[in-house]
N, CA, C and O of each residue as an XYZ file, in Angstrom:
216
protein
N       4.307     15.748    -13.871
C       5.638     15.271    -13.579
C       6.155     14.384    -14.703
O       7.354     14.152    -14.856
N       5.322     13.967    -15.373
C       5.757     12.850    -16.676
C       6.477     11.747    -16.331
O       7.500     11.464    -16.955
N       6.066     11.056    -15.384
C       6.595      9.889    -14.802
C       5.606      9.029    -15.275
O       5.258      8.513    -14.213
N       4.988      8.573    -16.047
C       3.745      8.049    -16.217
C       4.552      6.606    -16.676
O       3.926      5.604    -16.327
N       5.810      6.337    -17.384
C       6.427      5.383    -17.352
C       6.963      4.946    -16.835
O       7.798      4.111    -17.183
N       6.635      5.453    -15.375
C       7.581      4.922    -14.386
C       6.523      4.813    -12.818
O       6.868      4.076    -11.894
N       5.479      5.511    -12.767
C       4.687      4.996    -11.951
C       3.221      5.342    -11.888
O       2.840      6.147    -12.738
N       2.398      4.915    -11.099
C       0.817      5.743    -11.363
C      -0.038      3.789    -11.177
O      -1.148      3.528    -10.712
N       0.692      3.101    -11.567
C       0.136      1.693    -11.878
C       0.938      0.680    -11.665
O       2.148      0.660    -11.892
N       0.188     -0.299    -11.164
C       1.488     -1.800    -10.553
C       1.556     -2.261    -11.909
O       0.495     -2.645    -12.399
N       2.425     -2.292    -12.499
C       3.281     -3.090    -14.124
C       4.427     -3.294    -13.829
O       5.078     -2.558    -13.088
N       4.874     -4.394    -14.401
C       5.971     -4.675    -14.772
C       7.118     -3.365    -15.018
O       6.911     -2.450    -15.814
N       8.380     -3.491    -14.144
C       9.544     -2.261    -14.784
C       8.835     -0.984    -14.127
O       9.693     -0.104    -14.065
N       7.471     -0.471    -13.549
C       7.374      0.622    -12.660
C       7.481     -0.024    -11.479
O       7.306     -1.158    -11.033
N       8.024      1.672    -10.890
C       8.065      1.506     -9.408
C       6.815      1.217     -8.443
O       5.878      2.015     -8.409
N       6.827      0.094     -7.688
C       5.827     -0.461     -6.616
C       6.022     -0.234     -5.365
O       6.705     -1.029     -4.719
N       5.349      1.132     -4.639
C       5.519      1.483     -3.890
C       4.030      1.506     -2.904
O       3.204      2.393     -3.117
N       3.842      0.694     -2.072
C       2.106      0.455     -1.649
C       1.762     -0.403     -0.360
O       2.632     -1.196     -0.002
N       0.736     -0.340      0.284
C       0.607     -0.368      1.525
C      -0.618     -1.593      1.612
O      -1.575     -1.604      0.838
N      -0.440     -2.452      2.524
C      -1.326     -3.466      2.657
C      -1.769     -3.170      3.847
O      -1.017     -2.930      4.791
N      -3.275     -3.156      3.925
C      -4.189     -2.616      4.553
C      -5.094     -3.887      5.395
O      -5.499     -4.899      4.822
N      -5.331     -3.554      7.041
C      -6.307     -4.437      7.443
C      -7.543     -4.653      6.779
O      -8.139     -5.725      6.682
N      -7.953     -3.300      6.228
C      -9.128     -3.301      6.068
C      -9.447     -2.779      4.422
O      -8.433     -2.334      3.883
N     -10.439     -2.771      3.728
C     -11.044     -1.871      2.548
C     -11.708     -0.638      3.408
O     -12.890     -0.618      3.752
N     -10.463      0.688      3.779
C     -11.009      1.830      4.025
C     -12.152      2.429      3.282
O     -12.769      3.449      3.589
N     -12.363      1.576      2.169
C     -14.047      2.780      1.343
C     -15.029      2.187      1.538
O     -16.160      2.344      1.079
N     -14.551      1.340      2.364
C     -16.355     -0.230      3.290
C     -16.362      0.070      4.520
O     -17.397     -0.448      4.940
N     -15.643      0.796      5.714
C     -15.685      0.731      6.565
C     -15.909      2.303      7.461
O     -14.938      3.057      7.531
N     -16.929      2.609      7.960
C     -17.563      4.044      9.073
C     -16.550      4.970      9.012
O     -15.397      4.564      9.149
N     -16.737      6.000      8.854
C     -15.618      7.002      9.288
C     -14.708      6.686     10.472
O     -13.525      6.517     10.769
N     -15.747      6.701     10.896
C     -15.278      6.496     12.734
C     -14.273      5.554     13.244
O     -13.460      5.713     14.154
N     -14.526      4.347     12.339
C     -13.443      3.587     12.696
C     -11.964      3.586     11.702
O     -11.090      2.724     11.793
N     -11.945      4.374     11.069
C     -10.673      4.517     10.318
C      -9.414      4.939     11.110
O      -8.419      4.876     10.387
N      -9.220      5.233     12.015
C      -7.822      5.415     13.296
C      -7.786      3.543     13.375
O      -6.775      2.854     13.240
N      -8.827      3.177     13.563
C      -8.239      1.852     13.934
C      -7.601      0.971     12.062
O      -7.973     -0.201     11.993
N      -7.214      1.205     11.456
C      -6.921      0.929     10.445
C      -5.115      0.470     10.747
O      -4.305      1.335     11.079
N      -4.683     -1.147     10.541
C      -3.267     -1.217     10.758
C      -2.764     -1.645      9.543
O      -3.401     -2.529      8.969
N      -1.486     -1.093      8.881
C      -1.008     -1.926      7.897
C      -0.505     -2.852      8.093
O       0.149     -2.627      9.111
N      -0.319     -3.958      7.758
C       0.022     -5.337      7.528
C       1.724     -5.095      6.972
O       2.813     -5.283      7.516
N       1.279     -4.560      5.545
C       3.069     -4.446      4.924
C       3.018     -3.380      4.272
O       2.063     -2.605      4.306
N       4.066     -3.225      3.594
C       4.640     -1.959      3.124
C       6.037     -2.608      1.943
O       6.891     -3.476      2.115
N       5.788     -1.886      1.003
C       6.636     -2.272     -0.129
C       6.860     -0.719     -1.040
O       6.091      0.028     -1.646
N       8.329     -0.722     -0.757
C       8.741      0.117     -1.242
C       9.770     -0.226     -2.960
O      10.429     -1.265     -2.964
N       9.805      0.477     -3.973
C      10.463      0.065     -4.821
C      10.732     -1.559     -5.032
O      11.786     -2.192     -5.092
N       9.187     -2.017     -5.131
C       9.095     -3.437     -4.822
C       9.800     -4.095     -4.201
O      10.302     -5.080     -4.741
N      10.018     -3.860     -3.176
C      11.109     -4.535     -2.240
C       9.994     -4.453     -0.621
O       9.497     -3.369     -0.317
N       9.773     -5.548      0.141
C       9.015     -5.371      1.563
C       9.995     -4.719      2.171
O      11.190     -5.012      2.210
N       9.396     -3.756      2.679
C      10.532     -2.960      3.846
C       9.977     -3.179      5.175
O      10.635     -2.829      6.155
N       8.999     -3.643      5.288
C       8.138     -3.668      6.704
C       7.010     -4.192      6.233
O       6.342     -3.914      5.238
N       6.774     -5.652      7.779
C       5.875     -6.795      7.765
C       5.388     -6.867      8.834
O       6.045     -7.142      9.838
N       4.039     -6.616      8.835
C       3.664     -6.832     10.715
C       3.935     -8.757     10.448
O       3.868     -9.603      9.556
N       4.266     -8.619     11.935
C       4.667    -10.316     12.112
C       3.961    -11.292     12.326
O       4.521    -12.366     12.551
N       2.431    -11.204     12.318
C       1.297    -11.561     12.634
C       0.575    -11.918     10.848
O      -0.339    -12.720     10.659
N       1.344    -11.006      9.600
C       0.796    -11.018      8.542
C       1.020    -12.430      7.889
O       0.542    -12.680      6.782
């Protein structure tokens, strides 16, 4: 796609688009990955959604 200057990595001037996670999904059982809640969500570096508890 040749967007490589524009995203792939959190830097400065790319787009930050990324998900804050209860947990480190690559530490935790298969099994319990349904129970996994996001916290936040940031779209085009901007929070678009905050659990209210975060």
């Amino acid at each position: 796609m040749r967007l490589e200057n524009q995203v792939g990595s959190l830097e400065v001037g790319k787009s930050a688009d990324f998900l804050i996670l209860d947990r480190n999904i690559f530490r935790v059982p298969v099994a319990t990955l349904a129970q996994t809640k996001v916290l936040q969500t940031t779209f085009e570096g901007e929070v678009v959604w905050e659990d209210g508890g975060f």
